[in-house]
Steps between C-alpha positions, in 0.01 A plus 500: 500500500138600375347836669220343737219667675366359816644284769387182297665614175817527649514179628367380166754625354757352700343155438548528145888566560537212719280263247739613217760442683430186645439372111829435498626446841723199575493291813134424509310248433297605159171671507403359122544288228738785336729511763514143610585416145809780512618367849532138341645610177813667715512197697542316207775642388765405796313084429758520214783419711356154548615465145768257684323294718266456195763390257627253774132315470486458142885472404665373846511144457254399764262207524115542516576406905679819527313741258169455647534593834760800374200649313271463712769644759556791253154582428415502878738741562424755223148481665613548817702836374238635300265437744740704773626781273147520342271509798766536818721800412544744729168421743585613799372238756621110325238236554671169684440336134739715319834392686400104461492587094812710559626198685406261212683692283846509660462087557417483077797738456727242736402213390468528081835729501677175749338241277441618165881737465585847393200579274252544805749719708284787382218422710710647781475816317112462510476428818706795627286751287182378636613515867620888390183546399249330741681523832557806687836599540578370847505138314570586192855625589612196635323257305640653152842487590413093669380404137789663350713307707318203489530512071874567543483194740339258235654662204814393638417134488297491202685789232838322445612720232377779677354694216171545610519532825658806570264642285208447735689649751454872465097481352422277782633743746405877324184382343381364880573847613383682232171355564516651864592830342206479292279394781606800718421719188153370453437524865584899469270508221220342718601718773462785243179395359355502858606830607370644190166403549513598846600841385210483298255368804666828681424732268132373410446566894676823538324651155124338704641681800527826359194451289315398875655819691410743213129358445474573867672832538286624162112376625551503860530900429252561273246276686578650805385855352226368286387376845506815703335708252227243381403574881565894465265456193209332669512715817458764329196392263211612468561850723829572257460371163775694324775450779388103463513528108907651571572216717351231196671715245830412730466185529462400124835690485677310750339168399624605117858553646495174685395273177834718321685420760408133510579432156838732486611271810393170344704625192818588719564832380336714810740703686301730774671860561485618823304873417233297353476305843504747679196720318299215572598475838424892516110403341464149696576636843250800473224300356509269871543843689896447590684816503817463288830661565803455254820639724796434216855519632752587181867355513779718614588581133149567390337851459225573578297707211312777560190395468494226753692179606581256209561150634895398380615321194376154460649173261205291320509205701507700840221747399274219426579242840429824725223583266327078574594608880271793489196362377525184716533722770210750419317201410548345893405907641171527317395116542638394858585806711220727585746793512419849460848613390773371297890647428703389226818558461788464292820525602923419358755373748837439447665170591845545485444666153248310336201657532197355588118594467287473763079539446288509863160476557335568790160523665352559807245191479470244727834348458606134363252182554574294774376184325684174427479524142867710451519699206274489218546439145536869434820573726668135440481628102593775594777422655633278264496752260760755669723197587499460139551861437815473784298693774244408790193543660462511880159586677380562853315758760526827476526729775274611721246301284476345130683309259812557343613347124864557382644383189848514383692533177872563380576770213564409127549641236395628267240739626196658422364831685137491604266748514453736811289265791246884559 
């Protein structure tokens, strides 16, 4: 498969799979001039066994009386098959229409091989490859062996030398349930077909997903803080002009960030690291007055250096789901708490010897909204990005007051070592 970029460019490319493929495809009815002129030409073929009935017309002995109304006879019923095998084979739902013309052609088969002798036994063979073919097989299992029986039945009568009739015997009866074989194979195809472009439906709304929760996570940050110190800025003109000119100076800086981070997420290759996250906690926090605390907790194995805590050995894809935990939740402290204080903490458990990573954040705001609404965008993103990571998020009060977040993630390997959190 083609590399694709986007959610729509992977389903394109799935579509031209399944177009490709269905070029050739066999059991449908055709799409084109190209492959309805293919279809008939394989058809065609297998009309060479009416080589007999054929010869019977022209060389048989029989009076205009009885050649006319054979033709006609004859040339109904190839109609009547093409028109089955052609347009019929392997539909799922049979219109009422389709068994009278399947009908038809058993009575032609009957009545020509009764009447006319031996040479038009081999209708019965056509008949039991187009019930194979058309019928599902709940019908077609008894009705193929029926008009085997029923051509041994006639044959009988009709073959006196019995050279051609045992002939029919075995094509009449393998080709009818070849047909079915071939009809269950298409139907896996078609089966196939569909779940491939449903993979591809899946995958152009997980890659919009990802592209929705990242677009969020990214501007809903940066706003935030271009926000807050927009107002920091124009409290503090005209009485303090430099402080003001800082706060502008800090705001083309984040707004700078935010358009690379835009562009690095639209492009797919932005992994966040979690001391990055939490600097700008560190300079987000003190620009809307909240006092920050970083308590780390090191695994049992872990040593602490001398210069400080280090916060324990992270994998890739862990470091960067606790790192989109983070900023959602200093996002949701600076924009919706009014807290004065905020601890966050990370911390390694062990769960019967996997370990697991656990990041808190808590403030001492005025604890979670009480309004209808349920979570917003934000923490349902969230969220669905540490279940895809194999971890969680829970939320709730804190105690005696505030709002606490808590997100989840199991080890991998391998890891990387970040840099001290002080």
């Amino acid at each position: 498969m083609k590399p694709v970029n986007g959610p729509d460019g992977a389903r394109a490319a799935w579509r031209e799979e399944l177009e490709a493929a269905d070029s050739t495809s066999m059991g449908r009815v055709p799409d084109n001039r190209r492959q309805a002129v293919v279809k008939l030409l394989w058809i065609s073929i297998w009309m060479l066994y009416l080589g007999a009935p054929l010869d019977d017309l022209v060389h048989g002995g029989h009076g205009a009386v009885v050649v006319v109304p054979a033709s006609l006879g004859l040339a109904g019923f190839v109609i009547a098959y093409l028109a089955l095998v052609f347009l019929r084979t392997n539909t799922e739902e049979q219109e009422r229409w389709v068994h009278w013309v399947l009908g038809v052609l058993a009575v032609l088969a009957l009545v020509t091989s009764a009447t006319l002798g031996k040479p038009w036994l081999v209708l019965f063979v056509y008949v039991s490859v187009v019930c194979g073919a058309v019928l599902p097989s709940t019908w077609s299992r008894w009705l193929i062996p029926a008009t085997t029986g029923a051509l041994a039945l006639v044959g009988s009568f009709v073959d006196t030398a019995g050279d051609l009739f045992p002939a029919l015997l075995i094509p009449c009866l393998l080709g009818g349930f070849a047909m079915v074989g071939i009809r269950h194979l298409v139907q896996t195809m078609r089966a196939l077909r569909e779940a491939r472009e449903t993979v591809a439906q899946l995958a152009a709304t997980e890659e919009r997903l990802r592209l929705a929760r990242d677009l969020h996570d990214l501007l809903g940050h940066s706003l935030s803080l271009i926000t807050l110190k927009s107002e920091l800025a124009g409290r503090m003109l005209p009485d303090r002009p430099e402080d003001a000119a800082q706060q502008v100076a800090d705001i083309e800086k984040v707004s700078r960030q935010a358009l690379v981070d835009v562009r690095e997420a639209v492009s797919g290759y932005r992994r966040p690291t979690l001391a990055t996250e939490l600097a700008g906690a560190r300079i987000a926090l003190a620009a809307a007055g909240i006092v920050a605390e970083f308590p780390v907790e090191l695994p049992p194995t872990a040593a602490a250096p001398a210069d400080g805590p280090t916060p324990p050995s992270l994998a890739p894809d862990t470091e960067s789901a606790l790192a989109w935990a983070l900023r959602e939740a200093i996002t949701n402290v600076i924009r919706h708490s009014g807290a004065t204080r905020c601890v966050i903490a990370l911390a390694e458990r062990s769960d019967g010897g996997a370990g697991t990573f656990v990041l808190t954040v808590t403030d001492n705001g005025h604890g979670p909204a009480d309004g209808p609404g349920g979570p917003g965008n934000g923490l349902s993103g969230l969220e669905e990005r540490l279940l895809l990571a194999g971890g969680g998020l829970s939320t709730g009060p804190a105690a005696p007051g505030g709002f606490t977040l808590s997100a989840s993630v199991p080890r991998r390997s391998p890891v990387v070592t970040l840099p001290p959190l002080a």
